[in-house]
KOLVO-435763 format. One line per 10 residues: their letters; for each residue x, y, z of N, C-alpha, C. Coordinates in steps of 0.05 Angstrom, whole numbers, padded with zeros to 5 digits, always signed. Example, Ala and Ser with C-alpha at 12.3 -4.5 7.8 and 13.67 -1.06 7.14 Angstrom:
// residues 2
as> +00264/-00114/+00156/+00246/-00090/+00156/+00264/-00066/+00156  +00257/-00045/+00142/+00273/-00021/+00143/+00258/+00001/+00157 $
This chain:
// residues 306
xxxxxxxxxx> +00017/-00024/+00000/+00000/+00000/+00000/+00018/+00025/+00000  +00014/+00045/-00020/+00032/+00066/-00017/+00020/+00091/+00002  +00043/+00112/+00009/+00043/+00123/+00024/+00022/+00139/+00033  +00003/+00149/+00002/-00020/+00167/-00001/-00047/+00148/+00006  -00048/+00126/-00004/-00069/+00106/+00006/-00063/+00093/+00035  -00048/+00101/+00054/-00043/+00096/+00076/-00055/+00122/+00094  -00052/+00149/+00087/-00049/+00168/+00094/-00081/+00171/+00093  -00098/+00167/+00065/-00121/+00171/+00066/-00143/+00153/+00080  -00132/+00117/+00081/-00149/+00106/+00100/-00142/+00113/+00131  -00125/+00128/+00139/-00126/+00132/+00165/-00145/+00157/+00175 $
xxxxxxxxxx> -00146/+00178/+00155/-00163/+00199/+00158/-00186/+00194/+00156  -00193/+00174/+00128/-00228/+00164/+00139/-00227/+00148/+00157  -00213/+00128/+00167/-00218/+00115/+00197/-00220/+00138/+00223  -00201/+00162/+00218/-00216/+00176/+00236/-00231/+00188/+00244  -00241/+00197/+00221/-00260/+00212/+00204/-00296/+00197/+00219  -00286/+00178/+00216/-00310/+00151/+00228/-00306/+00141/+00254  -00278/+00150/+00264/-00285/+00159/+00298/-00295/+00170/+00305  -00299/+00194/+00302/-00305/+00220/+00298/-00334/+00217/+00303  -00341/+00212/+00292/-00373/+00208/+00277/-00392/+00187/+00290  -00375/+00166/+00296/-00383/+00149/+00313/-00388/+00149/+00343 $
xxxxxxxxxx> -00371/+00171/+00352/-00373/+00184/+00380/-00389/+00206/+00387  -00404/+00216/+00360/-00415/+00236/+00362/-00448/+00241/+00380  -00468/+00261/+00378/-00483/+00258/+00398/-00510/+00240/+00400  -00504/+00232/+00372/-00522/+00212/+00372/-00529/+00184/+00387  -00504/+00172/+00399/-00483/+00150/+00393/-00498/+00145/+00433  -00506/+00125/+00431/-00516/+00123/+00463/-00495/+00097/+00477  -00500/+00093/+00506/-00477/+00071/+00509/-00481/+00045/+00495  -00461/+00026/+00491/-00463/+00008/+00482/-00456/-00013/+00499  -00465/-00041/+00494/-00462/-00056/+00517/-00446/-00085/+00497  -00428/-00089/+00508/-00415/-00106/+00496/-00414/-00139/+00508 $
xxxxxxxxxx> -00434/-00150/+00483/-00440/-00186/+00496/-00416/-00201/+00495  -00418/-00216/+00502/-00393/-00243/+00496/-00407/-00260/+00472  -00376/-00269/+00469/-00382/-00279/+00441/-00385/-00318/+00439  -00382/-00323/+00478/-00391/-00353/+00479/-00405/-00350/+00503  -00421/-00377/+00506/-00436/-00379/+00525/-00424/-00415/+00533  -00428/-00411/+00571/-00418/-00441/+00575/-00448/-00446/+00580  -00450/-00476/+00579/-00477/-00492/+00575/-00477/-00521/+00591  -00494/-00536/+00605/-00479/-00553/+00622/-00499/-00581/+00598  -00478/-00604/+00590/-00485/-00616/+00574/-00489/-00647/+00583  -00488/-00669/+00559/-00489/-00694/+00564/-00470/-00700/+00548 $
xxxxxxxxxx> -00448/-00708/+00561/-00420/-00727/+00534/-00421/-00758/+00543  -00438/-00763/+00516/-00436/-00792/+00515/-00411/-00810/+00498  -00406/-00829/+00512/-00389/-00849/+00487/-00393/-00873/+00496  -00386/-00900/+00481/-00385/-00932/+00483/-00396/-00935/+00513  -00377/-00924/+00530/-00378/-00946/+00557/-00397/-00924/+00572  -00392/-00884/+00576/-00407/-00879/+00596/-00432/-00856/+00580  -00437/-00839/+00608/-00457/-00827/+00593/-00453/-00799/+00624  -00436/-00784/+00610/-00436/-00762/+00641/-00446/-00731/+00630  -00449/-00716/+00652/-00461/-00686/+00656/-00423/-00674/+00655  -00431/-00656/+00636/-00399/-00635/+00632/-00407/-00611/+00630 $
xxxxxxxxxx> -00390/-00583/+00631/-00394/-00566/+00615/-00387/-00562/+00590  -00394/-00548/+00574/-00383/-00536/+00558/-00392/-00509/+00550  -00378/-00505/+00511/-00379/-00473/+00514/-00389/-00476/+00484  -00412/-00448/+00476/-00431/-00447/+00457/-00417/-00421/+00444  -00419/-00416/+00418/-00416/-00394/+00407/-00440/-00380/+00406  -00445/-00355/+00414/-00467/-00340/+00410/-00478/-00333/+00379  -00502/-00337/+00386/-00518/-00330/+00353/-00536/-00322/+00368  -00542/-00299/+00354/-00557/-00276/+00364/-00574/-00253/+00345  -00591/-00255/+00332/-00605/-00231/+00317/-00608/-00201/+00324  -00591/-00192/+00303/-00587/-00157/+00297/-00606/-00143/+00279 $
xxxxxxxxxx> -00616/-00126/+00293/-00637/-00112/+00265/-00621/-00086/+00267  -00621/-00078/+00232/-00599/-00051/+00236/-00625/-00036/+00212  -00629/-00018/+00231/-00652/+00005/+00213/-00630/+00028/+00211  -00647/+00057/+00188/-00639/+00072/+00195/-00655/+00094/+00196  -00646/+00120/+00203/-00660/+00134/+00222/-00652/+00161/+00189  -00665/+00168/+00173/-00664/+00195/+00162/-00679/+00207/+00168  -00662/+00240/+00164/-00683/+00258/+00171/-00675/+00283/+00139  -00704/+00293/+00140/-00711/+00317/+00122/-00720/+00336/+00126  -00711/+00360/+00131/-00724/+00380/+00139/-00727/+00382/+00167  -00711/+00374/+00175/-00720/+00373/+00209/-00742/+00340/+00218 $
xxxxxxxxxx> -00754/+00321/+00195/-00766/+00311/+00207/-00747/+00280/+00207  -00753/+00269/+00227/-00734/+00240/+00229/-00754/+00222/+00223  -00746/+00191/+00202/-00763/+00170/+00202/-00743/+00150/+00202  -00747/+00129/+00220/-00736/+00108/+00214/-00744/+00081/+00195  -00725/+00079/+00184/-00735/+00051/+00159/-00714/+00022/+00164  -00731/+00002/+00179/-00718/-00028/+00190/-00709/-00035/+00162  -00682/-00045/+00154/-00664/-00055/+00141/-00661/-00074/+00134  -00652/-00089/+00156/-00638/-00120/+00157/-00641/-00131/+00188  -00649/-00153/+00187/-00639/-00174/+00213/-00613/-00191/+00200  -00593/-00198/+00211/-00575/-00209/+00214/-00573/-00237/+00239 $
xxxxxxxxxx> -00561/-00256/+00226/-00562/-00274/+00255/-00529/-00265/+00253  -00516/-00259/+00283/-00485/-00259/+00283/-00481/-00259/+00315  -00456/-00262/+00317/-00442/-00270/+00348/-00437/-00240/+00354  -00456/-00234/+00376/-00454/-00203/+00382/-00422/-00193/+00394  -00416/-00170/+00388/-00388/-00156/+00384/-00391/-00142/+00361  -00373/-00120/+00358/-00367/-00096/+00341/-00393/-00104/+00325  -00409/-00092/+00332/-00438/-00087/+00317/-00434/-00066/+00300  -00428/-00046/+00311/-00421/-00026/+00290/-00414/-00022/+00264  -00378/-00040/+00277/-00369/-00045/+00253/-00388/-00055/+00227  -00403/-00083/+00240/-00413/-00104/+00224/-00435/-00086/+00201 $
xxxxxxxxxx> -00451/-00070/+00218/-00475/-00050/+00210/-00469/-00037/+00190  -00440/-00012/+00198/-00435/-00001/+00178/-00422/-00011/+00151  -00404/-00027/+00164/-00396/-00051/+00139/-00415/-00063/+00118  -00428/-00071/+00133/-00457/-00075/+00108/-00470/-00051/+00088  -00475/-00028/+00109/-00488/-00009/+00088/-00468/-00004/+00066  -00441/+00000/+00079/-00424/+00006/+00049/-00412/-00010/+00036  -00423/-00035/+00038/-00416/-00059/+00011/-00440/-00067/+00005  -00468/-00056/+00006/-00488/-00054/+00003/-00495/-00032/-00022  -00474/-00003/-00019/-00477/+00010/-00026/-00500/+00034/-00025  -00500/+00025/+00001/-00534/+00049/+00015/-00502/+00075/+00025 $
xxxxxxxxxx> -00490/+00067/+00027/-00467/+00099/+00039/-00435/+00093/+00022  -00423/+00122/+00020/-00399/+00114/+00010/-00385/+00123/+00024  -00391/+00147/+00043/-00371/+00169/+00059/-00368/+00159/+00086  -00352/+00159/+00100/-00363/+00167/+00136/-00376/+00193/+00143  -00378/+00209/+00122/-00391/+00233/+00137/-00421/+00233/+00124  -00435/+00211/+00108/-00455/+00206/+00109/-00470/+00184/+00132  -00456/+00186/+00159/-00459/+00172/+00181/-00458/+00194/+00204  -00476/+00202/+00217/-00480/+00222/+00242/-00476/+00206/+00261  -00485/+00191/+00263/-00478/+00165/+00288/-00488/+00143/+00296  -00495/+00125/+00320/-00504/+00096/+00330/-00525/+00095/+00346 $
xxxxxxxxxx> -00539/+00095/+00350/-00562/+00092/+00372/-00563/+00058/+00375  -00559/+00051/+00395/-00557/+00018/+00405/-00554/+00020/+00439  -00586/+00015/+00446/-00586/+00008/+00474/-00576/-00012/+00489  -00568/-00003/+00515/-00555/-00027/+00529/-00585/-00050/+00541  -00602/-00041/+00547/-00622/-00056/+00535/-00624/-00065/+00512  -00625/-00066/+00502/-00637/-00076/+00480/-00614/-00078/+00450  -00592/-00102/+00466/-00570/-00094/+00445/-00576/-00112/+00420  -00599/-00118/+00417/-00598/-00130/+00383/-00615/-00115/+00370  -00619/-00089/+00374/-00623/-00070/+00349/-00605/-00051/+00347  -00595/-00038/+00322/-00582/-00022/+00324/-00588/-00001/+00305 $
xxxxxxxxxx> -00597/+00021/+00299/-00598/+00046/+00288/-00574/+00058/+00275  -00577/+00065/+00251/-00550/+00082/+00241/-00563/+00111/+00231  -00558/+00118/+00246/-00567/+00157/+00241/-00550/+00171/+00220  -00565/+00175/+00201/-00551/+00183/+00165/-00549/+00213/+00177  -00539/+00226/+00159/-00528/+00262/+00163/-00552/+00270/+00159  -00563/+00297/+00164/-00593/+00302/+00161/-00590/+00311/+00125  -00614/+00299/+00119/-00612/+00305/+00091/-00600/+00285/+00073  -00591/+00271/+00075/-00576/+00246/+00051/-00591/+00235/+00061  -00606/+00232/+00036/-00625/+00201/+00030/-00613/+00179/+00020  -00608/+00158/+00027/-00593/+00134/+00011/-00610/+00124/-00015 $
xxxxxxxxxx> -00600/+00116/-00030/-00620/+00108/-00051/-00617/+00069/-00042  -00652/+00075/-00042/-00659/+00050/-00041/-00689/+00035/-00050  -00686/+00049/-00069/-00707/+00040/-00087/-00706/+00007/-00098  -00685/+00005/-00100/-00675/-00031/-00112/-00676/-00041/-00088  -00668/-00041/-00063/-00681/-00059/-00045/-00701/-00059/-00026  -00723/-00053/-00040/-00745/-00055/-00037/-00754/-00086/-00018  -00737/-00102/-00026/-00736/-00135/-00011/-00721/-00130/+00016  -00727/-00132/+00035/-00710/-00130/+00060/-00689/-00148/+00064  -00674/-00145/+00069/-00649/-00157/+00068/-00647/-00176/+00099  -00640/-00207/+00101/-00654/-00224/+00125/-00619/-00239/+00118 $
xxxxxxxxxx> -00606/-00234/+00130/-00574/-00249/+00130/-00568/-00275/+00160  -00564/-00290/+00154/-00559/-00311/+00175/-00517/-00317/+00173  -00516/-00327/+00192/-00487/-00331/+00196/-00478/-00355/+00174  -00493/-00363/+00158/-00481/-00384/+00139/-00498/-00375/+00112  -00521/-00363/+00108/-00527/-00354/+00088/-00546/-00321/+00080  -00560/-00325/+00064/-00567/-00292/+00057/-00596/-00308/+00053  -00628/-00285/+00071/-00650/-00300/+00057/-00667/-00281/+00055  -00676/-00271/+00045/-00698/-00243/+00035/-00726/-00249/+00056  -00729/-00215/+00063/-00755/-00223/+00074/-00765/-00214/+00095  -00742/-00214/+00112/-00748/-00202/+00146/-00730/-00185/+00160 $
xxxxxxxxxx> -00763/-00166/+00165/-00740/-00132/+00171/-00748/-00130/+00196  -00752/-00152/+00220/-00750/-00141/+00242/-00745/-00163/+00264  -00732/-00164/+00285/-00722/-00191/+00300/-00749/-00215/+00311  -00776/-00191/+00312/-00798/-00206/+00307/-00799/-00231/+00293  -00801/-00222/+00263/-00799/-00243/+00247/-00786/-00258/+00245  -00765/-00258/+00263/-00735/-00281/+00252/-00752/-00309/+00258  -00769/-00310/+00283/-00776/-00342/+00289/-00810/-00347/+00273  -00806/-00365/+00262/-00825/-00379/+00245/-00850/-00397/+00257  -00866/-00403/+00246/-00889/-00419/+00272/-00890/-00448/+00257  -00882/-00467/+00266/-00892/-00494/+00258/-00914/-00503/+00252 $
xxxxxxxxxx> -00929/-00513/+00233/-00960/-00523/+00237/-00950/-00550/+00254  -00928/-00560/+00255/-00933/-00586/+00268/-00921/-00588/+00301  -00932/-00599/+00323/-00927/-00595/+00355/-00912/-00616/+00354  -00878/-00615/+00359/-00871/-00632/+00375/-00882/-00644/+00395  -00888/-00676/+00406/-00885/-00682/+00431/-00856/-00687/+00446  -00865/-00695/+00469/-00836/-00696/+00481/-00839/-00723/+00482  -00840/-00739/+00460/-00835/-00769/+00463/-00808/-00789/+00475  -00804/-00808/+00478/-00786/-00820/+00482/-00776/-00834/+00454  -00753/-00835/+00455/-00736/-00852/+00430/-00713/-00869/+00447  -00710/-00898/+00434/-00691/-00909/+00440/-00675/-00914/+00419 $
xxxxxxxxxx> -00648/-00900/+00427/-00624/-00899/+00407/-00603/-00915/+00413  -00591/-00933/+00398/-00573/-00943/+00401/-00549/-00932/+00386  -00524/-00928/+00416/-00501/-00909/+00405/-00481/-00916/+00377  -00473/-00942/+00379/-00459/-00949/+00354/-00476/-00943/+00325  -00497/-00944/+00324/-00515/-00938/+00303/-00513/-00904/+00293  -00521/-00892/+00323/-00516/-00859/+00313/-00486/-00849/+00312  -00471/-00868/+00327/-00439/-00855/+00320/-00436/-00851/+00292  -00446/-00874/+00282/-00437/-00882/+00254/-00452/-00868/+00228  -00467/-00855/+00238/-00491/-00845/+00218/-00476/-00815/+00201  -00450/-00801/+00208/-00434/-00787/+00189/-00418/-00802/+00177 $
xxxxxxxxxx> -00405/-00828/+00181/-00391/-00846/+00155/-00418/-00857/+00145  -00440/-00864/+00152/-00456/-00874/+00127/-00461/-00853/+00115  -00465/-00823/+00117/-00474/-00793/+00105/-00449/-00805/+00084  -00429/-00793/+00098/-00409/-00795/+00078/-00391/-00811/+00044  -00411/-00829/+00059/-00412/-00857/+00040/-00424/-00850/+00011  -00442/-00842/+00023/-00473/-00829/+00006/-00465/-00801/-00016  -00444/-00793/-00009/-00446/-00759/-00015/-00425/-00766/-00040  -00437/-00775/-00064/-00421/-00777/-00091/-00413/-00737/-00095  -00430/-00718/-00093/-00415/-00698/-00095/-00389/-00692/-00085  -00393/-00699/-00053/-00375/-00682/-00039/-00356/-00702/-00047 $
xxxxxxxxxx> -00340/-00720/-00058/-00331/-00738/-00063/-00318/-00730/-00088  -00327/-00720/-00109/-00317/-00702/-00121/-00306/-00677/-00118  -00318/-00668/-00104/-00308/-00638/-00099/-00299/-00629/-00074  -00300/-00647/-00053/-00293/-00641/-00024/-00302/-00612/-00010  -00325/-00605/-00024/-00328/-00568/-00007/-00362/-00569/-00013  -00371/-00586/-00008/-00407/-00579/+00000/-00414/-00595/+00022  -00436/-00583/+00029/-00452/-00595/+00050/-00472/-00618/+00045  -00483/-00623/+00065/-00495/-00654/+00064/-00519/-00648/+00088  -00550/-00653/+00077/-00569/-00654/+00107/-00580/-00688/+00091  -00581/-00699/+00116/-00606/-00724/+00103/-00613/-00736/+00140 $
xxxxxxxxxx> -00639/-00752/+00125/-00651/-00763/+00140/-00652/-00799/+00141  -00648/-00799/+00167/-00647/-00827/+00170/-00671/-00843/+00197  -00677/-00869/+00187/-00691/-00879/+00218/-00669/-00877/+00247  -00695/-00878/+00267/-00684/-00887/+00288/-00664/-00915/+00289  -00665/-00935/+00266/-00645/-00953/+00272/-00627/-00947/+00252  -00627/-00934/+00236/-00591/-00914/+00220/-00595/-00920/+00194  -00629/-00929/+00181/-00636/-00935/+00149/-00626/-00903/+00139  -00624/-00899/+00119/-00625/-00879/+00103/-00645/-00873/+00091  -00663/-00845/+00091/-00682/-00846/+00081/-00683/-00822/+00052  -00668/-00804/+00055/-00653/-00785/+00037/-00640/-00767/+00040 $
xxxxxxxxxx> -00627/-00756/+00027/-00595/-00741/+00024/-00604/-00727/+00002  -00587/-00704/+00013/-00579/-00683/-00005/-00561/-00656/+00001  -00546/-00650/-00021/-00519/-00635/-00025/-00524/-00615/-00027  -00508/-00596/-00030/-00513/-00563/-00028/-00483/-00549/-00024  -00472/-00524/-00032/-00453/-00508/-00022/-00467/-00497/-00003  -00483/-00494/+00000/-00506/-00475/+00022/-00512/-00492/+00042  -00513/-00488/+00068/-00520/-00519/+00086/-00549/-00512/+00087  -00554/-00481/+00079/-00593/-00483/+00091/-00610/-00483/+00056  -00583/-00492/+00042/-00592/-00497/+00012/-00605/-00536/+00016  -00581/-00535/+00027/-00575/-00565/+00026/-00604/-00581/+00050 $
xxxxxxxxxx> -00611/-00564/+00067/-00631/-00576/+00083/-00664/-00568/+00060  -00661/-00538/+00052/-00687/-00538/+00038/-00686/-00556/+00021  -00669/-00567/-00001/-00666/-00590/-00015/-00682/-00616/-00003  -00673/-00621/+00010/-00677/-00648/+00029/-00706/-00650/+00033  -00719/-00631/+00041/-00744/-00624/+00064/-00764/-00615/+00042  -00754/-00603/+00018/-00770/-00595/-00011/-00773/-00625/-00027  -00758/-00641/-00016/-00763/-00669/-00025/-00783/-00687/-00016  -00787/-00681/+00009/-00807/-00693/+00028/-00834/-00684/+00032  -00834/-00655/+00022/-00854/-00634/+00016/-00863/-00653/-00002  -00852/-00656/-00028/-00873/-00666/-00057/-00867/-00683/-00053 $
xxxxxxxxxx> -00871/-00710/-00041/-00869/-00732/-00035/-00897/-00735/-00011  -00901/-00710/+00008/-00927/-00715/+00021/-00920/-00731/+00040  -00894/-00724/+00042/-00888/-00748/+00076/-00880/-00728/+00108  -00893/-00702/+00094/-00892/-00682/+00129/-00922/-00693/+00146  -00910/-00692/+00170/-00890/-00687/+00193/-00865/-00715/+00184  -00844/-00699/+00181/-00826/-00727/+00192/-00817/-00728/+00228  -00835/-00746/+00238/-00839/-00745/+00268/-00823/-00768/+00277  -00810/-00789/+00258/-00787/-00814/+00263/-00776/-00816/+00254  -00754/-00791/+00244/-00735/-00785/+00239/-00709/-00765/+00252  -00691/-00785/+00239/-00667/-00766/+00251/-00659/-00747/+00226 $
xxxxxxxxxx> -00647/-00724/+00236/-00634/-00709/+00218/-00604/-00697/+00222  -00584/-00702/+00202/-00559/-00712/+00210/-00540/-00675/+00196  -00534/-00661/+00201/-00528/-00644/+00184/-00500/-00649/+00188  -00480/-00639/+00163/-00451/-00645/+00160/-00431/-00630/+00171  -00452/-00600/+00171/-00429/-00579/+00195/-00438/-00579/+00224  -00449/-00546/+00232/-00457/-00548/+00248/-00486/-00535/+00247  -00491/-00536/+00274/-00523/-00531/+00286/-00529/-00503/+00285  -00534/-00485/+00267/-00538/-00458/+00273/-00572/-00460/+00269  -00588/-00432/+00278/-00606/-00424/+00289/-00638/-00438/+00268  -00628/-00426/+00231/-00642/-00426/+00221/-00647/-00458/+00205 $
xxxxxxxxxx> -00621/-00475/+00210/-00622/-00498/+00210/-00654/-00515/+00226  -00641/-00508/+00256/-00660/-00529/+00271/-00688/-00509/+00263  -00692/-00484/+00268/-00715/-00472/+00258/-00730/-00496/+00230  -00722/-00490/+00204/-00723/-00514/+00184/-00732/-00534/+00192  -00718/-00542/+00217/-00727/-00578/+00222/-00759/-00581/+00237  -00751/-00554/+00258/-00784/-00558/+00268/-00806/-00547/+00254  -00803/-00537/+00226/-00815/-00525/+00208/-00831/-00565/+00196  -00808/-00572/+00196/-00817/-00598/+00177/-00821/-00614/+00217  -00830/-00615/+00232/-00837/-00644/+00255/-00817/-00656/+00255  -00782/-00649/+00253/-00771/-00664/+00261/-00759/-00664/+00298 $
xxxxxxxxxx> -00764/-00690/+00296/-00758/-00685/+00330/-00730/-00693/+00335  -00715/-00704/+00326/-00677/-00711/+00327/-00667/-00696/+00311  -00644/-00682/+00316/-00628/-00675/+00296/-00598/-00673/+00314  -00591/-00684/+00294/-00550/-00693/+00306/-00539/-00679/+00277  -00516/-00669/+00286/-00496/-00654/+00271/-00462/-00660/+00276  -00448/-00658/+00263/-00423/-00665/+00262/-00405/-00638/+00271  -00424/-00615/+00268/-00402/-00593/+00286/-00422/-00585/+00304  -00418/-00554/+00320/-00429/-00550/+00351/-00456/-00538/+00340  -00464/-00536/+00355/-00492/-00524/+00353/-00486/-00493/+00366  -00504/-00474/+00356/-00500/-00449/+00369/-00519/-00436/+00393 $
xxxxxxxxxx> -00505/-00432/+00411/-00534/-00422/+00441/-00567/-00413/+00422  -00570/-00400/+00408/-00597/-00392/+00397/-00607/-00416/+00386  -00595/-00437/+00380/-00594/-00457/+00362/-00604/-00483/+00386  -00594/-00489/+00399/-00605/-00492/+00435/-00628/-00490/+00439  -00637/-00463/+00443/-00649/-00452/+00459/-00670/-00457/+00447  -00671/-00449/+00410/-00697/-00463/+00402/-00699/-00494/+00398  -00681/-00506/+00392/-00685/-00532/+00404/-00705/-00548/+00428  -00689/-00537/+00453/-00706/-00534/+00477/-00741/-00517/+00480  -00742/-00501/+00465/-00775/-00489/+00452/-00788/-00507/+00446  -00774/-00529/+00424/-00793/-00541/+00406/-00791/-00582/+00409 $
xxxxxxxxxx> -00779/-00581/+00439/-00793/-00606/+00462/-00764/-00627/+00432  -00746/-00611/+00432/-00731/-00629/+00396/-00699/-00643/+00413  -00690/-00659/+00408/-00668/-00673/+00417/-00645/-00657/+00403  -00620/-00652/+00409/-00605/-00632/+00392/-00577/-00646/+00402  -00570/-00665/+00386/-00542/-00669/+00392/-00517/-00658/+00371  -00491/-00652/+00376/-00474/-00641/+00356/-00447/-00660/+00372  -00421/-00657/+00353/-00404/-00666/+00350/-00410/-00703/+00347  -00425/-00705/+00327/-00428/-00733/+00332/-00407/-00747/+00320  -00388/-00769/+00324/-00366/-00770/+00311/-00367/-00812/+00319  -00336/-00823/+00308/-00349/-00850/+00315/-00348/-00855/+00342 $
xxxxxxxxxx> -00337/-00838/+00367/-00339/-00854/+00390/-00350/-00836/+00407  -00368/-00816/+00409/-00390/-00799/+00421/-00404/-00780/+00404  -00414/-00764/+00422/-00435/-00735/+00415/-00432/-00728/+00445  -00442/-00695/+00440/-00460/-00688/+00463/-00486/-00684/+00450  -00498/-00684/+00479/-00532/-00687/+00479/-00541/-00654/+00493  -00548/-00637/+00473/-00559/-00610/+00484/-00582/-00601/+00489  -00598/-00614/+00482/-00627/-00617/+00499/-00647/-00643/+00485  -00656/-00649/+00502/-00672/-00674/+00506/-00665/-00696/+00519  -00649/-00689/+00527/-00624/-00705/+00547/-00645/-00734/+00555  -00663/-00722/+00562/-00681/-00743/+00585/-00700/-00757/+00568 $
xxxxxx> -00701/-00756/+00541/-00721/-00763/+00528/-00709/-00789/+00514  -00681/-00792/+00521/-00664/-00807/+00503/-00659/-00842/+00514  -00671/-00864/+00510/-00659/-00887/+00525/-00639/-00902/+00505  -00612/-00906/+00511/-00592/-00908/+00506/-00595/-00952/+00502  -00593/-00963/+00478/-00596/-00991/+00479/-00571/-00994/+00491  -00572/-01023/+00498/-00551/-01046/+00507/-00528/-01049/+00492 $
């Protein structure tokens, strides 16, 4: 980087200190970016209570606040699912690779209550209107993909037509250890290409019932579940659902969309990801690998075979 392009990103970085401290700008409260969670780590021989630790997923709505003439209106933007920290950053970063701002001095400042830290406000200079006539579609971003549609943290959670019960299932562990090498078996894509995802569904005793691939993991689950749709086989209420990464929010959302009541994953699940788990009465295990998992809610619903 030469000396003049050094000289100038430091003056708009300060430029956007500046601005960001200005009187708009209310305190901000700064979350953590994990949560510890007290779990079930099972393997072969035991079955014990541990801690562990969750990455936060958490929904951001970032409106903005113009004014004309003296009068202020605010217009909701985007929800975001993301691991709360430098919100700011994240906020403004978006509008200007969005292309709603190009300057820092078309930024007056932050409004983000310590109450209420998953909305956040970006207060434009009085008078600059952003043009936003082309996204007319609200902009709805999740930590693994982009989905049109929802402009307010309201909307982020979806309503099932189908009621989980809190049934019992008896699982036998060698069967579910094994159920990411039989995925894997299955995945002629990823096999080729080594960089997509994988959701499918299997019985309680580790049949396969279908698979499907995706670069997108919440591509790769609507695939799967748009299969079962025209097929006319919802609720799937005796099924497991196995995903290839991990457990984020709008995932298990999806599953209780379709009556699934298991879902195991091969990476962590995320606290929001949990929490609606635990909402929707659903079994939620992650790191399932060949010689455990943990068990993050439904712990008690689970009888473990011989």
């Amino acid at each position: 980087m030469c000396l003049a392009q050094q000289t100038r990103r430091a003056s708009l970085f300060k430029k956007l200190t500046v601005v960001l401290s200005g009187k708009h700008q209310q305190p901000y409260m700064v979350n953590t970016g994990s949560k510890d969670i007290y779990i079930q780590r099972v393997s072969l021989e035991t079955a014990r209570e541990d801690q562990d630790y969750l990455a936060v997923e958490e929904p951001l709505e970032i409106s903005l606040l113009i004014t004309q003439a003296g009068v202020e209106a605010e217009r909701k933007l985007s929800v975001t699912m993301r691991t709360p920290g430098d919100d700011i950053a994240l906020a403004t970063g978006f509008l200007f690779t969005e292309g709603i701002v190009h300057s820092p001095a078309q930024i007056a400042g932050v409004r983000q209550l310590p109450s209420d830290p998953n909305r956040i406000c970006i207060v434009l200079a009085e008078n600059f209107v952003p043009e936003l006539s082309g996204m007319e579609r609200n902009f709805y971003t999740t930590s693994s993909c982009g989905v049109c549609g929802k402009s307010s943290v309201e909307a982020v959670r979806t309503v099932s037509a189908y009621q989980l019960e809190r049934q019992r299932f008896e699982l036998e562990k060698q069967v579910l250890f094994g159920l990411p090498q039989a995925l894997r078996k299955q995945q002629a894509l990823f096999a080729q290409t080594g960089g997509l995802h994988a959701s499918a569904l299997f019985t309680p005793d580790g049949t396969l019932l279908q698979l499907a691939e995706d670069v997108g993991r919440h591509n790769a689950l609507d695939k799967l579940l748009g299969k079962a749709f025209q097929s006319d086989k919802m609720p799937l209420s005796n099924s497991i659902l196995l995903l290839s990464g991990r457990a984020s929010f709008e995932l298990i959302q999806k599953a209780a969309m379709a009556g699934i009541p298991i879902v195991a994953s091969v990476g962590a699940p995320s606290s929001l990801a949990v929490a609606l788990a635990q909402e929707h009465a659903m079994i939620l295990m992650g790191f399932v690998k060949e010689k455990g998992c943990n068990v993050y809610s439904g712990m008690d619903r689970i009888s473990w075979c011989k």
